[in-house]
C-alpha positions in Angstrom: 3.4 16.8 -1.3 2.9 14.2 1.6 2.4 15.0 5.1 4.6 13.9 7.4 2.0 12.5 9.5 2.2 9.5 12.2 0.2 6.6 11.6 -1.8 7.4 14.8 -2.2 11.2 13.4 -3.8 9.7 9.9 -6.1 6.8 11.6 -7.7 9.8 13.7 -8.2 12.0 11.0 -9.3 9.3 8.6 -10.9 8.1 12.0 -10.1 4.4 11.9 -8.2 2.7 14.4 -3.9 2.7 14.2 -4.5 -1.2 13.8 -6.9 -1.1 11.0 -4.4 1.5 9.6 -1.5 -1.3 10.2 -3.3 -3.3 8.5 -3.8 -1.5 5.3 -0.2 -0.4 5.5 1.1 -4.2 5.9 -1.3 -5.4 3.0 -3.3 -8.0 5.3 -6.2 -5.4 4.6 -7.3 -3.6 1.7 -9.3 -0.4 2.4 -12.2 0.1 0.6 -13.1 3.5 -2.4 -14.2 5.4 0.3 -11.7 4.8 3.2 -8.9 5.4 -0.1 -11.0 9.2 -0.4 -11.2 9.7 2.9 -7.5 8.8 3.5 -6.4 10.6 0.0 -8.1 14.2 1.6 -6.3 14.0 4.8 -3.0 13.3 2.9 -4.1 16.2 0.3 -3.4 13.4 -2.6 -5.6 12.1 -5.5 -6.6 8.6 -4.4 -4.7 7.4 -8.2 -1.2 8.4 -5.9 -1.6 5.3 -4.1 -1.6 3.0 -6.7 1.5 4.2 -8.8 4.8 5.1 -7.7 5.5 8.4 -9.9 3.5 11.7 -10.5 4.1 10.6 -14.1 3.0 6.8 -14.1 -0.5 8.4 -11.7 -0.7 11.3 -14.5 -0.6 8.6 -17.7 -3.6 6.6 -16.1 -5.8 9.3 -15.2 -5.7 10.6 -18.6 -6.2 6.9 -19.4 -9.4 7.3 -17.4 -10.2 10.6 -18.9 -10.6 9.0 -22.7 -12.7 6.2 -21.4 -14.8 7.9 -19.7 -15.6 10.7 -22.3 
């Protein structure tokens, strides 16, 4: 489950400023793999969660990932 966390509170832990945070938010940024890992363990979410908008769409394309990968 999500945080309830203020865009302030999530640039400081991810520490990156609120703007660059705005940014990523608003889409005039993209965050790179390792700001989405940084930002994915401060939320407690697997960094697929922010690409799909269900637990079962996120669940489908990991396992997706899985069989390629093995």
């Amino acid at each position: 489950m999500l945080k309830n966390f203020t865009q302030e509170h999530l640039a400081l832990e991810a520490n990156i400023s609120q703007s660059q945070l705005s940014k990523y938010e608003s889409g005039e940024s993209v965050p790179n793999a390792d700001m989405l890992r940084k930002m994915a363990k401060v939320l407690n979410v697997e960094v697929f969660g922010f690409f799909y908008d269900t637990e079962k769409e996120m669940r489908e394309a990991f396992d997706r990932w899985l069989q390629r990968k093995g």
